[in-house]
Each structure stands twice: as C-alpha cells, then as structure tokens.
TIVEX-352961 format. One record per residue (C-alpha): residue number from 0; residue in one letter; chain; y, x, z. Coordinates in steps of 0.2 Angstrom, whole numbers, plus 2048, in hexadecimal, padded with zeros to 3 digits. Last residue first. Layout:
+-----+--------+--------+-----+-----+-----+
: num : residu : chaine :  c2 :  c1 :  c3 :
+-----+--------+--------+-----+-----+-----+
: NUM :      A :      A :   Y :   X :   Z :
...
+-----+--------+--------+-----+-----+-----+
***
This chain:
+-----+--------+--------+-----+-----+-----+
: num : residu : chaine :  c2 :  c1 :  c3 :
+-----+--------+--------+-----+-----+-----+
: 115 :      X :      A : 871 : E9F : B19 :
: 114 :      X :      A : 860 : EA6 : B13 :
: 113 :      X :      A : 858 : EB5 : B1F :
: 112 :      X :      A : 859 : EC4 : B16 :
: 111 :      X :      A : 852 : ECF : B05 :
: 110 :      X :      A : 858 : EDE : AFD :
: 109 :      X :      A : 84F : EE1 : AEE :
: 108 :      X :      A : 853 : EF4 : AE6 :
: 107 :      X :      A : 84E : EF7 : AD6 :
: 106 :      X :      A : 84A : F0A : ACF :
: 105 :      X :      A : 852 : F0B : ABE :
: 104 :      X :      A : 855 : F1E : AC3 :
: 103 :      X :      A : 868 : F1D : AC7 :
: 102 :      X :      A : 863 : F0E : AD4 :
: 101 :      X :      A : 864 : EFD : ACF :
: 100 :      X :      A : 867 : EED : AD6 :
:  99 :      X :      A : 85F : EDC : ADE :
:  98 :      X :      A : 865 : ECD : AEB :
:  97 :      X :      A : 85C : EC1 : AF5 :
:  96 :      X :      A : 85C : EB4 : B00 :
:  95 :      X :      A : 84B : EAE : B08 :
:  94 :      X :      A : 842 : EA0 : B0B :
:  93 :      X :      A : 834 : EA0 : AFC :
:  92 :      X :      A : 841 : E96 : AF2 :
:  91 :      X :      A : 84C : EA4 : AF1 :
:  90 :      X :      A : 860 : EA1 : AF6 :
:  89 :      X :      A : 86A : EAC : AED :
:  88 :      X :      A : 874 : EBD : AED :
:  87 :      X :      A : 87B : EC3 : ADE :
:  86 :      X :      A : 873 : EC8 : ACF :
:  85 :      X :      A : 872 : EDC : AC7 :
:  84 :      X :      A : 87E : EE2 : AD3 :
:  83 :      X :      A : 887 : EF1 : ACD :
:  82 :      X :      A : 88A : EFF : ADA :
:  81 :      X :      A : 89A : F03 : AE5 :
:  80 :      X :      A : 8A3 : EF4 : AEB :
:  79 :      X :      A : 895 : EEA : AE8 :
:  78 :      X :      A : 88B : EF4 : AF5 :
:  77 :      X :      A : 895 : EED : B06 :
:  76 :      X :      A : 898 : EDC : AFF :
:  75 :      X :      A : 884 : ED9 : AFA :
:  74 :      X :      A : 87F : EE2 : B0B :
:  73 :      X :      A : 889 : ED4 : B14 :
:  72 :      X :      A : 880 : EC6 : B08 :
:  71 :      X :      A : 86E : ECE : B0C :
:  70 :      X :      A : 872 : ECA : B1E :
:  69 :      X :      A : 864 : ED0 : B2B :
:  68 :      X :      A : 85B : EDD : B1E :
:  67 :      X :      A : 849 : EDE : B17 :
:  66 :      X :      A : 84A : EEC : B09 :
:  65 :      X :      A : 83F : EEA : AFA :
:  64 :      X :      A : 83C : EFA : AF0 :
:  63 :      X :      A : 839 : EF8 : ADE :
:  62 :      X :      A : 834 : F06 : AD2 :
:  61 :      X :      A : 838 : F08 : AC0 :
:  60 :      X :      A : 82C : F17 : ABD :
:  59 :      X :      A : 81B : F1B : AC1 :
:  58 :      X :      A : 812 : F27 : ACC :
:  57 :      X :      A : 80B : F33 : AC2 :
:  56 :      X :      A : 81A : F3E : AC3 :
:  55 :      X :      A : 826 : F3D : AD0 :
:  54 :      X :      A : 836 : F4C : ACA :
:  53 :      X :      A : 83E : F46 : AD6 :
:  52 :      X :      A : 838 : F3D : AE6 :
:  51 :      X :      A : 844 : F31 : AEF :
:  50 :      X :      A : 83D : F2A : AFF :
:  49 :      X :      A : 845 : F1C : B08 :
:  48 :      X :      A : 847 : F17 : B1B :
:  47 :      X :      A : 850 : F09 : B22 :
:  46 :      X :      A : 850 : F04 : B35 :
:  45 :      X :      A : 864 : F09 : B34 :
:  44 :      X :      A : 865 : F0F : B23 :
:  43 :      X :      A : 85A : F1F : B1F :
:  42 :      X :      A : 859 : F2B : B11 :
:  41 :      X :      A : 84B : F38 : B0C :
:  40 :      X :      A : 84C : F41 : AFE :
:  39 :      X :      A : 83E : F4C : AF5 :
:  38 :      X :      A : 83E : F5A : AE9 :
:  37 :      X :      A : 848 : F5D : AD9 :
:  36 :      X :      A : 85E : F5D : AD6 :
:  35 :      X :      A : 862 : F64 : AE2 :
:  34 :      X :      A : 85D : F78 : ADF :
:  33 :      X :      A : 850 : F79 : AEC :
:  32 :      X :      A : 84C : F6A : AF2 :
:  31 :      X :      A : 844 : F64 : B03 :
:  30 :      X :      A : 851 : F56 : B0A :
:  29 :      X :      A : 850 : F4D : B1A :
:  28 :      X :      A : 858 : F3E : B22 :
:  27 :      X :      A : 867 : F3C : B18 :
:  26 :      X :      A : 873 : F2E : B1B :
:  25 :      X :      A : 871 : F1E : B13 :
:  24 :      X :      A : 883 : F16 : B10 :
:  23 :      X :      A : 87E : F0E : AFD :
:  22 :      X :      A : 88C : F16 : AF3 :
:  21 :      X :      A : 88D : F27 : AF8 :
:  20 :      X :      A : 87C : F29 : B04 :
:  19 :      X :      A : 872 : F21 : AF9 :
:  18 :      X :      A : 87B : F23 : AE8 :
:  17 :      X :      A : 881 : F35 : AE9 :
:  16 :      X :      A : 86F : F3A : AF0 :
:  15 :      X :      A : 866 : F32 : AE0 :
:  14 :      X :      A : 872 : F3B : AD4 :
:  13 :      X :      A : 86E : F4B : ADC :
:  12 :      X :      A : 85A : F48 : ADD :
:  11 :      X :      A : 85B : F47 : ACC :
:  10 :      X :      A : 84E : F3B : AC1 :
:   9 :      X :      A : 849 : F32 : AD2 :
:   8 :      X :      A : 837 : F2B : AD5 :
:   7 :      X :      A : 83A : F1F : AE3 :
:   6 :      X :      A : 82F : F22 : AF6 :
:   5 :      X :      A : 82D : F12 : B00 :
:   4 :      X :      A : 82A : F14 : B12 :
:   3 :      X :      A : 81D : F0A : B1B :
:   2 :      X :      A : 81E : F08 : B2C :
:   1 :      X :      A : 813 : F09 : B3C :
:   0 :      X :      A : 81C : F0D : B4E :
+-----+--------+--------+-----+-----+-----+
***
C-alpha cells in the first residue's frame, strides 16, 4: 500500500508526545531519541500516521497536516475535552466538514469528514 505520511517540525519532542498520545489518543509507533526531547516521532491513530521531527531545520515552520476522518464532529467531542479548538466543526462549501487546532509547535491540524 502507497501513502503519504506527514512529518511536523516539533520544538520538544516531549511536549509533542504528551499531546499526541496524551490528549489526541495516538499511540507511539516509533521513537529514535536520545535524551526525549530531540529526534523523530512517530504516532498512529487507526489508518493515521504522523511524523513529529524536532529540531527540523530547513524545513519550514507552522505546518499543516490534513487528516481525512469518517465524523469530523466525533473527533471534535473526543479532542475538545483536552485541546483548544480554534473553530468548530462546519459544513465547507467544497463538500466537506471541517474542523482546525493547534499542536504545542503552532503546527495546524485540519481534520476533515463527510458533511452531515
């Protein structure tokens, strides 16, 4: 199977693992660091994988990682309770609904689902 999976620059590898797996319910799929707070991070939700690479220079800042999900408004009620949402869900013009937040590292995360 062919799949792209995103990697998000991270300022501590640390805070980034607390709100994935923490807050987010990833679980971790691999970690190469050797004090915690530098390396790479790999997390995984069901059919979701995500990168998390600290320090990531050269690459840019402020990220955005789009995450294709069956019911954006389930994941809305599930992260809400731990993590600031910076809109709620709504129905897009383009035919989807959608929701945004932030991670620890000003990365945004776009979750996206069929609308209702």
């Amino acid at each position: 199977m062919e799949r792209a999976i995103p990697v998000l620059p991270a300022d501590d590898l640390s805070v980034a693992k607390d709100f994935y797996t923490g807050k987010l319910g990833f679980e971790v799929a691999f970690e190469a660091s050797e004090d915690g707070r530098t390396g790479l991070l790999g997390v995984r939700r069901g059919t979701i994988e995500i990168t998390v690479d600290c320090p990531m220079p050269g690459h840019g800042r402020e990220a955005c990682v789009s995450l294709a999900v069956d019911d954006a408004d389930a994941y809305y009620e599930e992260w809400r309770k731990h993590v600031e949402i910076l809109r709620p869900p709504k129905n897009e013009e383009w035919g989807a609904r959608t929701f945004d937040l932030l991670d620890p590292s000003g990365n945004t995360i776009f979750v996206m689902g069929p609308v209702r």
